[in-house]
C-alpha positions as CSV (number, residue, x, y, z in Angstrom):
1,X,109.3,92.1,78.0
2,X,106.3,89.9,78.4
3,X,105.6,91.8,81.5
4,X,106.0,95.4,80.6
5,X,103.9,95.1,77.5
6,X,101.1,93.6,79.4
7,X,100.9,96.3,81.7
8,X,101.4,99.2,79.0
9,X,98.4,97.2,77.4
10,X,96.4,96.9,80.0
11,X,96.9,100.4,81.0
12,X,95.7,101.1,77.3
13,X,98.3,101.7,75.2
14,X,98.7,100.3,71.9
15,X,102.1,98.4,72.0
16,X,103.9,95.9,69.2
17,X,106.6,94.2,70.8
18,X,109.3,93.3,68.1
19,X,111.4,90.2,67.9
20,X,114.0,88.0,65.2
21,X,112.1,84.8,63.9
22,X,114.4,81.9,65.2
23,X,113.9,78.5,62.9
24,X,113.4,76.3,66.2
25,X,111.2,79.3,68.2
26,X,107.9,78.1,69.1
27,X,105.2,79.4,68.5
28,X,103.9,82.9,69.8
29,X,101.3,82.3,72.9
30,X,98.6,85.3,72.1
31,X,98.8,88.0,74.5
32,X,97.0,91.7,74.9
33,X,99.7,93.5,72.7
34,X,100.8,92.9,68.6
35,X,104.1,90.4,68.5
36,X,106.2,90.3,65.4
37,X,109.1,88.5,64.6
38,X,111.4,89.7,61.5
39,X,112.8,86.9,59.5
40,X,116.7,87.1,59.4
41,X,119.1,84.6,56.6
42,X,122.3,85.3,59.4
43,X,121.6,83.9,62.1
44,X,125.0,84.3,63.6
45,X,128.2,86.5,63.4
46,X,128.5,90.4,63.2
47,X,126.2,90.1,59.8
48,X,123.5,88.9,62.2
49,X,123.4,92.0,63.7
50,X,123.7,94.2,61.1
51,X,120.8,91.9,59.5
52,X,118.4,92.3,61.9
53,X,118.7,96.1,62.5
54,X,118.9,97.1,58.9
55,X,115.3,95.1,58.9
56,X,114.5,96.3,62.0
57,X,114.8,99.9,60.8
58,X,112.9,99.0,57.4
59,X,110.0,97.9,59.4
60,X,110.2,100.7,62.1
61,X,110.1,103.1,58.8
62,X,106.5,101.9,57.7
63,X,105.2,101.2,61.2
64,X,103.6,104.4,62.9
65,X,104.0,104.9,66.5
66,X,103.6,107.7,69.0
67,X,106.7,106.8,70.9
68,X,110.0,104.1,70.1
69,X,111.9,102.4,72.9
70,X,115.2,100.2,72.0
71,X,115.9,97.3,74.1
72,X,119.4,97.1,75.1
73,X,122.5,98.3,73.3
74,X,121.9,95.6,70.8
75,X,119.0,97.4,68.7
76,X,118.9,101.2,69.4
77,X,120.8,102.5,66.8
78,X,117.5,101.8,64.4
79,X,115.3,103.3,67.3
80,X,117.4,106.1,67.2
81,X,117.5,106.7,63.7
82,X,113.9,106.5,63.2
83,X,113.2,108.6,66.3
84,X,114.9,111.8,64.5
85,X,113.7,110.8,61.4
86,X,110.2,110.7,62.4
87,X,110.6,113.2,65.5
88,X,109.1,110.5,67.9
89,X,109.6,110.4,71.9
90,X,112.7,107.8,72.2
91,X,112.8,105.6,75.4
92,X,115.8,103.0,76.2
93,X,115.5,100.4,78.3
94,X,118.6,99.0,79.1
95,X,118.8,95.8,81.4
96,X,122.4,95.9,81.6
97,X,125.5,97.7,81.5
98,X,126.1,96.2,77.8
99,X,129.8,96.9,76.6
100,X,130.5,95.7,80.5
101,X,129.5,92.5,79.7
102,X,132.6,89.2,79.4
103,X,131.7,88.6,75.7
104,X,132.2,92.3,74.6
105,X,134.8,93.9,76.9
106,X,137.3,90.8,76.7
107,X,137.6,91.7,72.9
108,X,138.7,94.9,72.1
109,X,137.9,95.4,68.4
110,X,133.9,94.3,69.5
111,X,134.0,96.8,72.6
112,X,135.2,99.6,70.3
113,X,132.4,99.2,68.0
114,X,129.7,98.6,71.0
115,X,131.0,101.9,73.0
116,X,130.8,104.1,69.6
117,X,127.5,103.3,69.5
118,X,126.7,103.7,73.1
119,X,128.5,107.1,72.9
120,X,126.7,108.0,69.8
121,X,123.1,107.3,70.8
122,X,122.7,107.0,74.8
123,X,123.6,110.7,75.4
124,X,120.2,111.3,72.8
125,X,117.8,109.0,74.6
126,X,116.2,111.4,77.4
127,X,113.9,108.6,78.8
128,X,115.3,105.5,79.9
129,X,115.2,103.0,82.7
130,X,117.4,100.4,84.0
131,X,117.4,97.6,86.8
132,X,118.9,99.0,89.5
133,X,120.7,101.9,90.9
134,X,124.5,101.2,90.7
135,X,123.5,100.8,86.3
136,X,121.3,103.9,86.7
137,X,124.1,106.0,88.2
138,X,126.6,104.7,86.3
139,X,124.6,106.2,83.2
140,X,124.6,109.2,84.7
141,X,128.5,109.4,85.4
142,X,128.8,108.3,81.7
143,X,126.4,110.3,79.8
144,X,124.5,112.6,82.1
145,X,121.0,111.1,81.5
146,X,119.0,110.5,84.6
147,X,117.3,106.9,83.8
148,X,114.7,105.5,86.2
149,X,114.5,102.2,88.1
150,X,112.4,99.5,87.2
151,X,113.4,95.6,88.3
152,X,112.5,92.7,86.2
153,X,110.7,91.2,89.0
154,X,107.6,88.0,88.6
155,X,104.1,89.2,89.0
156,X,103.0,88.2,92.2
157,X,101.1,84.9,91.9
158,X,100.0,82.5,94.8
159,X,102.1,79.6,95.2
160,X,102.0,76.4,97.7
161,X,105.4,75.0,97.9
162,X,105.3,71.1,96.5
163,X,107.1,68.5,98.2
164,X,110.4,68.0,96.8
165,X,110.8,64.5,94.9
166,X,114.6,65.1,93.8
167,X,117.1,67.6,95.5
168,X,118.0,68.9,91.9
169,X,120.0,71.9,91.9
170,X,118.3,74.3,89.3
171,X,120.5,77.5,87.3
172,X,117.8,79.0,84.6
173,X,118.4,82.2,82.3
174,X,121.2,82.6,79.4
175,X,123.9,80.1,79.0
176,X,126.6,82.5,78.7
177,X,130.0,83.7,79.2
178,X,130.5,85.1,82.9
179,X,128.2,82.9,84.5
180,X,130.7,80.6,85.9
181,X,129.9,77.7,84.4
182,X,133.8,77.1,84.5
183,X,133.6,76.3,88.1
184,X,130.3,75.5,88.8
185,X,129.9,72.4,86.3
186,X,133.3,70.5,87.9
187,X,131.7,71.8,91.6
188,X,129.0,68.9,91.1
189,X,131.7,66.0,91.5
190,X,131.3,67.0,94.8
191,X,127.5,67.7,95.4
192,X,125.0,65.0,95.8
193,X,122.6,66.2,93.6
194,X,121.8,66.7,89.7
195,X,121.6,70.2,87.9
196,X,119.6,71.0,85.7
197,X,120.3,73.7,83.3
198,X,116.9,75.5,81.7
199,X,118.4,78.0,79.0
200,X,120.7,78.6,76.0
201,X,123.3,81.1,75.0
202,X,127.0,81.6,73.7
203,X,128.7,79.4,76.1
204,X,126.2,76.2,76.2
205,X,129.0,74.1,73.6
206,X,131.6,75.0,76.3
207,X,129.3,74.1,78.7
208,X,128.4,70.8,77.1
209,X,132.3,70.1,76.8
210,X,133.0,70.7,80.6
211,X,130.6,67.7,81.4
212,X,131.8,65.8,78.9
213,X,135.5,66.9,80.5
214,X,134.3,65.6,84.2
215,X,132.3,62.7,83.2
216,X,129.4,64.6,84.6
217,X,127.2,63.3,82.1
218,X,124.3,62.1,84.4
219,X,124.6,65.0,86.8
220,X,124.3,68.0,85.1
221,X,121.0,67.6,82.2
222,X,120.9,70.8,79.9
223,X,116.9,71.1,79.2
224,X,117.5,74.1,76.5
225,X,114.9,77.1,75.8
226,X,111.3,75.8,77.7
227,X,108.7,78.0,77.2
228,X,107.9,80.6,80.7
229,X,104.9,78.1,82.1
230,X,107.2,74.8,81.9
231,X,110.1,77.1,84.0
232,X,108.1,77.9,86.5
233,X,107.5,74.3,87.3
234,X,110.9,73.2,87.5
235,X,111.9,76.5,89.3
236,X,109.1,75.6,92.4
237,X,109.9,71.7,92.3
238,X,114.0,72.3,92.7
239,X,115.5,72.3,95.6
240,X,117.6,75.5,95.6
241,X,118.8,77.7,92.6
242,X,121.9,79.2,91.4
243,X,122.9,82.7,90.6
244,X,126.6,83.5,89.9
245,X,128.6,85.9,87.7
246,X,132.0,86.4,87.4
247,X,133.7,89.6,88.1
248,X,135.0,90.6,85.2
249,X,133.1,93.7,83.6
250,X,131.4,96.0,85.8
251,X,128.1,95.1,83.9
252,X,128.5,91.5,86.2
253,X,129.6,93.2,89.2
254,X,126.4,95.7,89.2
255,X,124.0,92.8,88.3
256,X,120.7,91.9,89.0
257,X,119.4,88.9,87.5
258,X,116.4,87.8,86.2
259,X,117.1,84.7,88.1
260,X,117.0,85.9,91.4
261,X,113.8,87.2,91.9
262,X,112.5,84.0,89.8
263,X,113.9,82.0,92.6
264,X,112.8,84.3,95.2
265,X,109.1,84.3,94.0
266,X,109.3,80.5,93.9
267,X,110.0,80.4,97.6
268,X,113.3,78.7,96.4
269,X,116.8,79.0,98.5
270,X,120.2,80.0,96.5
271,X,123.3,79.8,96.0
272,X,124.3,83.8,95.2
273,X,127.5,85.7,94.5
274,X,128.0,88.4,97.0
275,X,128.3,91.7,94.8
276,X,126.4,94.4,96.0
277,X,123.3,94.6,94.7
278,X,122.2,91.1,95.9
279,X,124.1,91.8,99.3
280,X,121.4,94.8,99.9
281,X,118.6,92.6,99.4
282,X,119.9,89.6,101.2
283,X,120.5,91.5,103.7
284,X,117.2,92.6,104.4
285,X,115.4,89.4,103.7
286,X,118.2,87.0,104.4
287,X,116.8,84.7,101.6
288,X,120.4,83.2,100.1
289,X,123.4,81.5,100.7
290,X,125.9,84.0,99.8
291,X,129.6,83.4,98.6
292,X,132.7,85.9,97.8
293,X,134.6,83.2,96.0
294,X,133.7,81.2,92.7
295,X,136.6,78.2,93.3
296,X,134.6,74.7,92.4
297,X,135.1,73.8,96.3
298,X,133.4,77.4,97.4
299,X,130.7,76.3,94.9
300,X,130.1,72.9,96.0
301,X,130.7,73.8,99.6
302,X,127.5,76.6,99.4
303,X,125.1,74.0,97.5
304,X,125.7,71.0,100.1
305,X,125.2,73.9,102.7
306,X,121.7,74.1,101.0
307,X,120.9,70.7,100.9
308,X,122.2,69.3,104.2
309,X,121.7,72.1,106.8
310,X,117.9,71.5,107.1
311,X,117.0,74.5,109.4
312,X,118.9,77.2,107.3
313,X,116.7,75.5,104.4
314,X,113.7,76.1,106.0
315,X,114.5,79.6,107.3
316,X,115.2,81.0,104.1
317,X,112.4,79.5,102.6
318,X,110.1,81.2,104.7
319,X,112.0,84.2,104.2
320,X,111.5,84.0,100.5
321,X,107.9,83.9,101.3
322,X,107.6,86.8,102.8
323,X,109.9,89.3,100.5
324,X,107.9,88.0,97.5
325,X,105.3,89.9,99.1
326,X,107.2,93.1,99.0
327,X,109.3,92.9,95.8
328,X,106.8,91.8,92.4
329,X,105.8,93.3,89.3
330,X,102.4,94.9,90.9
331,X,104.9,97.2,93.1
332,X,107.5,97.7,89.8
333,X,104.4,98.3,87.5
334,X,103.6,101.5,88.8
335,X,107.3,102.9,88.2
336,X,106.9,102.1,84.9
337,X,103.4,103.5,84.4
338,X,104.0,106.4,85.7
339,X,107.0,106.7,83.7
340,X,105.5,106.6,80.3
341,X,102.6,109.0,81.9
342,X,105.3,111.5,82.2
343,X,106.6,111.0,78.5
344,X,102.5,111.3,77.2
């Protein structure tokens, strides 16, 4: 979000991105667009939800605005709402196929809810883009709407690849359900290396307990939320990365992490699971180790792979060098430019 504001800024618009007030967020870092957080009492649970849109729609009905775009499935029915009410251009940016994802389709009564209101609002929202193709398309099969493509990809940046002090195995982005945390926190028994987990989410208590479970206590050190700058230092000091879903929603299967291209841009080797759309890019750049099966042994077998085989190492560092070149936010930026040209 930091990205796409910046650019919608700096292209001139006037944009105010809108967040939930957390009691341990830092601070905001200033940047060229207005950030506001809404204070919520819930803070988790189904009333956290409704909380936060209910204020969220409060403050969209006092806030003027030449156009409204939702972010996910999470906070467009307010977007929508105010959109008719005010007769605004809507725009919905979805990042991911959302009642596809482990912690809504695994529990029928919360996917019912989440597909009535992806039935009830998606089929409105004209504008939209998505992350990739297989998402866009699927969209289209669902509700006839014809969403762009724009991938959450780093800005280009130059980079000089440190020397490694520590072979530490790095996985950053949401601790959540589907990310195979199940099998890749027993996996390090048999790797000779730490990881280090840079994130938070649903599953991190789980997580915490697996280790606990294995006696993995001093090689696998969760870090928590760090803010984007501290990241980007322990994503170009690791030695390789990790980026694994299960398969167990199509919103998984069709994925394209963040992750990935963070990795990528850090001239950074992974470990990948082989869905397709991060077998069409490999396969092009050849810039992973990819794996079809998420057993701890398949896990750990990929990540010594990384770390002992010294001339794959280096030859997909180099190729990480070179498709950073080709895939960052100045190439992305233009989709998304253009896009909102078209709406104004």
């Amino acid at each position: 979000m930091i990205r796409i504001c910046t650019s919608l800024a700096e292209a001139g618009y006037a944009v105010t991105l809108i967040g939930r007030r957390w009691g341990n967020t830092p601070a905001l870092v200033p940047r060229p667009f207005v950030q506001k957080r809404l204070f919520c009492f819930t803070r988790t649970g189904k009333l956290s939800y409704l909380e936060y849109n209910l204020r969220l729609f409060v403050y969209l009905l006092f806030k003027k605005a030449d156009a409204v775009c939702a972010i996910d499935l999470d906070t467009i029915l307010p977007f929508y709402y105010i959109s008719k009410l005010k007769r605004l251009p809507r725009v919905y940016d979805a990042h991911e196929l959302f009642c596809e994802m482990k912690e809504v389709v695994t529990r029928p009564a919360v996917y019912r809810v989440w597909k009535w209101v992806e039935k009830h609002t998606v089929p409105h929202f004209k504008y939209g883009y998505t992350v990739n193709e297989a998402i866009a398309a699927e969209f289209n099969r669902l509700y006839q709407v014809q969403y762009d493509v724009v991938r959450n990809v780093p800005v280009l940046h130059p980079i000089a690849i440190p020397d490694k002090q520590e072979k530490y195995i790095l996985y950053q982005g949401a601790v959540n359900e589907g990310r195979s945390f199940e099998t890749l926190i027993p996996a390090m028994k048999y790797v000779n290396a730490r990881l280090i987990i840079c994130g938070d989410g649903n599953f991190m208590e789980n997580a915490r307990q697996l280790v606990q479970e294995h006696g993995l206590q001093e090689k696998v050190i969760f870090k928590g939320k760090i803010l984007p700058a501290r990241l980007r230092q322990y994503t170009l000091n690791a030695w390789a990365g990790v980026t694994l879903f299960e398969n167990n929603g199509m919103n998984n299967y069709h994925s394209l992490g963040n992750r990935f291209f963070d990795y990528l841009h850090a001239g950074l080797p992974q470990l990948c699971v082989n869905y397709p759309a991060y077998s069409a890019i490999n396969n092009r750049y050849q810039i992973a180790v990819l794996i079809n099966d998420l057993s701890p042994e398949a896990i750990a077998g990929g990540l010594n792979e990384l770390l002992n085989n010294i001339k794959l190492y280096n030859q997909l560092q180099q190729n990480c060098l070179q498709a950073r070149e080709a895939i960052n936010w100045q190439q992305e930026e233009k989709k998304l430019l253009e896009f909102y040209k078209n709406i104004f």
